[in-house]
C-alpha positions as CSV (number, residue, x, y, z in Angstrom):
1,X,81.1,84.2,133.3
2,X,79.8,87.1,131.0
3,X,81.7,88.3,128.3
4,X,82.9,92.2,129.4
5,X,82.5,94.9,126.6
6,X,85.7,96.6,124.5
7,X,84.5,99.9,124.9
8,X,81.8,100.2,128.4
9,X,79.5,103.2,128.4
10,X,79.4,105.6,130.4
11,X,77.3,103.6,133.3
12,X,79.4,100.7,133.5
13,X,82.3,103.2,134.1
14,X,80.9,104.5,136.5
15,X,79.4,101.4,138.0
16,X,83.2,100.1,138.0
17,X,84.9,103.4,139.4
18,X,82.5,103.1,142.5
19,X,83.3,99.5,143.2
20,X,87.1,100.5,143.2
21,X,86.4,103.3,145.5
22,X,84.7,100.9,147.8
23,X,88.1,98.9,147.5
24,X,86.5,96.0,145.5
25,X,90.2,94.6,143.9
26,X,88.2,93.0,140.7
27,X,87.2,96.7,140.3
28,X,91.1,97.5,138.9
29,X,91.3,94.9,137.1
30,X,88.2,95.4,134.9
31,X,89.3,98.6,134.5
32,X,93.0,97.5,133.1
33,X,91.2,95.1,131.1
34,X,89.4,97.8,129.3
35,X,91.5,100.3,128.9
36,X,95.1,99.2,128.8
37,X,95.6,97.9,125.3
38,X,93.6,101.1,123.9
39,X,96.5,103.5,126.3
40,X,99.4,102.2,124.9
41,X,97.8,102.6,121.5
42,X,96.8,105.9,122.0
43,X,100.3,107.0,124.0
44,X,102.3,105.7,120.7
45,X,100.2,108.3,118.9
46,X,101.4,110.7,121.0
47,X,105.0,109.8,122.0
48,X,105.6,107.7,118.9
49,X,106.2,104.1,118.2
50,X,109.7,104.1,119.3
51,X,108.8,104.9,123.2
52,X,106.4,102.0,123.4
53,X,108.2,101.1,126.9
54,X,108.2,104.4,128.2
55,X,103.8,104.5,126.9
56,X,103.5,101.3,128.9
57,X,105.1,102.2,132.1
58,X,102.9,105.4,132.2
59,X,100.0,103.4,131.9
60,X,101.2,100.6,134.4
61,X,102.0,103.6,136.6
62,X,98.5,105.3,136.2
63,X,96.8,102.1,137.6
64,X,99.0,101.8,140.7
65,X,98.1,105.4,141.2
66,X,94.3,104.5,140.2
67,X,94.7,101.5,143.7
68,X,96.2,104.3,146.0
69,X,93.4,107.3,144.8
70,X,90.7,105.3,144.2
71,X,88.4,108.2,145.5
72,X,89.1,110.0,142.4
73,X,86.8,108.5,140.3
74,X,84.1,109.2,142.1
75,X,84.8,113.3,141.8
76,X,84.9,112.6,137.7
77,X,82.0,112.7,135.6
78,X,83.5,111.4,132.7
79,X,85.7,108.3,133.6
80,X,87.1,107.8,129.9
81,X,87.6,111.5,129.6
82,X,89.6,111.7,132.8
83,X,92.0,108.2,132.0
84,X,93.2,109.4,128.5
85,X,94.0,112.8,129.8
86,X,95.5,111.8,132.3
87,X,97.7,109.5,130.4
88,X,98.5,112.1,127.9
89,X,99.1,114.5,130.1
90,X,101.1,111.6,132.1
91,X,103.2,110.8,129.2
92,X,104.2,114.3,127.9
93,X,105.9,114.6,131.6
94,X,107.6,111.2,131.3
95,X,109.0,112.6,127.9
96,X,110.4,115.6,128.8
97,X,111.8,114.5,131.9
98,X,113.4,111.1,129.9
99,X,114.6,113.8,126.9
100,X,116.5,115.9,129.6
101,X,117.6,112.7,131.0
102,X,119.0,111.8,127.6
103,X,120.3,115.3,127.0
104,X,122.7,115.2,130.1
105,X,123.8,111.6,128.9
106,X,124.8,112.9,125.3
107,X,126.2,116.1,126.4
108,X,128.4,113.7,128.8
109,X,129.2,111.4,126.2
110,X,129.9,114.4,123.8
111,X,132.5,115.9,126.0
112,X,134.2,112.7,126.8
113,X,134.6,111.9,123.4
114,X,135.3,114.7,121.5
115,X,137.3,113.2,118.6
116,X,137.4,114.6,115.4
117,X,136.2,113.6,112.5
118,X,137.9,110.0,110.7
119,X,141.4,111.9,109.2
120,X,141.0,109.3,105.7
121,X,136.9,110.4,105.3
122,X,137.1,112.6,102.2
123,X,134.2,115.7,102.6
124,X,132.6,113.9,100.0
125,X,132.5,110.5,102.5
126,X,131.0,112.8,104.9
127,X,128.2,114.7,102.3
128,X,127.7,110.8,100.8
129,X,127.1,109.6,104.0
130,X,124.7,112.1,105.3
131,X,122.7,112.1,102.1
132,X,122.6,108.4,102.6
133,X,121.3,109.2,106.4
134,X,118.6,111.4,105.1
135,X,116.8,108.9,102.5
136,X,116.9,106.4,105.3
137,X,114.8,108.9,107.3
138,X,112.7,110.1,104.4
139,X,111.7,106.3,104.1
140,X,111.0,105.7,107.3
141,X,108.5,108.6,107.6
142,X,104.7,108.0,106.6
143,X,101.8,110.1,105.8
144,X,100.4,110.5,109.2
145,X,103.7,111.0,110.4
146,X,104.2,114.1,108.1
147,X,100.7,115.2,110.2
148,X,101.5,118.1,113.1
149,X,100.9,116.0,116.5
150,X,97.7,117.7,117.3
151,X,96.1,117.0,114.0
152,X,97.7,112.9,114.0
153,X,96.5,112.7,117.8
154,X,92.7,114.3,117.3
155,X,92.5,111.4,113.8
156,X,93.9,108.5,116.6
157,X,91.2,109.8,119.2
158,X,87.9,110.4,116.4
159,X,89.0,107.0,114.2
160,X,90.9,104.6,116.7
161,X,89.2,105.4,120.4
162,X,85.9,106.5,118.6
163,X,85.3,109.7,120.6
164,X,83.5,112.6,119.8
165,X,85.2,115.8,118.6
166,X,83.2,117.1,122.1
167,X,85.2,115.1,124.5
168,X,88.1,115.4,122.1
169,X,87.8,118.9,122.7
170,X,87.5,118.0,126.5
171,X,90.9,115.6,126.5
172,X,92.7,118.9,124.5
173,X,91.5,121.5,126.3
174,X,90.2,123.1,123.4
175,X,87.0,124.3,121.6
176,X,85.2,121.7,120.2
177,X,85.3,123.8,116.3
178,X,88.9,123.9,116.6
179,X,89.1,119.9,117.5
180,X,87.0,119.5,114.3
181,X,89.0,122.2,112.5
182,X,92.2,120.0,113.5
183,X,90.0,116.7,111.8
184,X,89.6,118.2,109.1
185,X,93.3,119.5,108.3
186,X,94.7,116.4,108.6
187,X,92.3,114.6,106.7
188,X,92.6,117.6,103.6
189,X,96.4,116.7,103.8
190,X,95.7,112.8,103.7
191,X,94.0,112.8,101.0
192,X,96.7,115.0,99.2
């Protein structure tokens, strides 16, 4: 059996999209095998480390709908293009609706526990122990993360998934000077 590429070009993409649409089931699964290990990788970028399940279930969820549609790919002239934004755009709707689905649950939990604060916890307990929760923090937080998400997510898409800042451009719906102009920010305040 031949050895499959990391990263197909543009015709094997399009070889592979055109097999699915054709409901050839090997089709999906060369298609997973390409690109779902580079998805979560590039969803972490943009939803953070922390949400790694949520990142995977998008992507798991893109490929069922990828078996239902498979006609899709054959409207899209650039397949790579059109699975990343979909998954970005994919993943900023799962966080927003999972953040309002966490806001209701802490509001509830807020009301039915409003207790004051620990009558023996001195102001000083309570400044210590927020300073304390603030180096933790400052610790945890690393130079890209110090990055706005634009600039962090256009470094993961030039240095990790190799693209050019023209399909960059493409994936952020912006021109392509302002994708570089974004590069080239981030990489000023690396180096600082």
């Amino acid at each position: 059996m031949p050895k499959t590429p990391l990263h197909p070009d543009k015709s094997a993409l399009k070889k592979v999209a055109l097999q699915l649409a054709e409901g050839q089931q090997g089709a999906i699964g060369q298609l997973y095998r390409w690109f779902f290990q580079r998805l979560v990788r590039y969803g972490v970028q943009i939803v953070g480390m922390e949400r790694q399940d949520l990142v995977k279930t998008t992507v798991q969820d893109f490929f069922m709908w990828l078996v239902e549609h498979p006609q899709r790919l054959k409207e899209v002239d650039n397949i790579e293009r059109f699975i990343l934004k979909s998954i970005r755009t994919n993943l900023i709707q799962a966080q927003i609706k999972q953040q309002k689905k966490q806001q209701v649950r802490n509001d509830y939990q807020n009301h039915m526990s409003q207790k004051p604060t620990s009558p023996n916890a001195s102001p000083e307990k309570i400044l210590i122990d927020q300073e304390e929760q603030f180096l933790q923090k400052k610790q945890v937080i690393n130079a890209l993360n110090s990055l706005p998400p634009v600039q962090r997510e256009v470094l993961y898409l030039r240095y990790f998934q190799d693209l050019s800042y023209r399909d960059i451009a493409a994936l952020l719906e912006v021109d392509e000077q302002v994708a570089r102009n974004y590069g080239y920010r981030a990489l000023k305040k690396l180096r600082k």
